[in-house]
C-alpha positions, 0 to 999 in steps of 0.5 A: 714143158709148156708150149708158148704159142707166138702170136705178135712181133713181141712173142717173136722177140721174146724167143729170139732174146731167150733163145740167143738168136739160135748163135752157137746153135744147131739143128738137131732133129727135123720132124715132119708129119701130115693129118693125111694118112690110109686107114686098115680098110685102104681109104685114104683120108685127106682134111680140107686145110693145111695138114703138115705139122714140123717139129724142130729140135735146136741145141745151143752152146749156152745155158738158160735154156740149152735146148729148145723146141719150135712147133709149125702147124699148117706148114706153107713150106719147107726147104732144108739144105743139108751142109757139105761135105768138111762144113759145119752145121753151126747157125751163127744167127738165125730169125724169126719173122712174120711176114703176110700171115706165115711166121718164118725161121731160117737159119740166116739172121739176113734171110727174108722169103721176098728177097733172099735166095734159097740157096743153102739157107733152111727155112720154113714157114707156117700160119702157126708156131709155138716153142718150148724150152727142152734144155733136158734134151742135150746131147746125141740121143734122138727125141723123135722117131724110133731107134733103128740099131743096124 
């Protein structure tokens, strides 16, 4: 599973036309972590730059690839709206962009971070991004994080 680093519009259209503009697709899982963190003697450790990573799992009802992974580094934002209660979570298009240095995804093809609402729209935005095709990764089972069995 080879990461493909996005660096152009080119690479943007390249993972959209693969990945089938996300149509039919979900968002499986979200993970979210920082460089920040208390080492064992309680001293906490904080980098100069931009410390937030976000994976993203998204599963599609197509093949070739089924399953693909989005990887943000140095995360500018986040903003995830979960869907109500007898909604679906199905993204019908969803874009990729480049806007002012940040790549964006958000799970609406019309979406734009000048212009668009917030409102039940996920998006997220980083000054980088790579994907990966990971089409053995369907199904319920969780990739990220540890299996609590309550």
């Amino acid at each position: 599973m080879t990461w493909i680093h996005v660096h152009n519009q080119a690479d943007i259209e390249h993972l959209l036309q693969t990945f089938g503009y996300f149509h039919d697709g979900c968002l499986k899982e979200l993970h979210m972590w920082a460089d920040t963190y208390v080492n064992e003697n309680l001293a906490m450790t904080v980098p100069s730059g931009l410390d937030t990573h976000v994976r993203m799992l998204f599963q599609r009802q197509f093949n070739n690839p089924s399953a693909i992974e989005l990887l943000f580094e140095e995360v500018t934002g986040l903003h995830i709206h979960p869907s109500a209660e007898n909604h679906d979570s199905i993204i019908y298009d969803a874009i990729v962009l480049q806007h002012e240095g940040h790549f964006y995804w958000a799970n609406h093809y019309n979406w734009h971070p000048q212009t668009s609402s917030l409102h039940n729209i996920h998006w997220i935005s980083a000054k980088k991004l790579k994907w990966r095709e990971v089409s053995d990764w369907m199904g319920p089972q969780q990739r990220y994080g540890v299996q609590d069995n309550q």
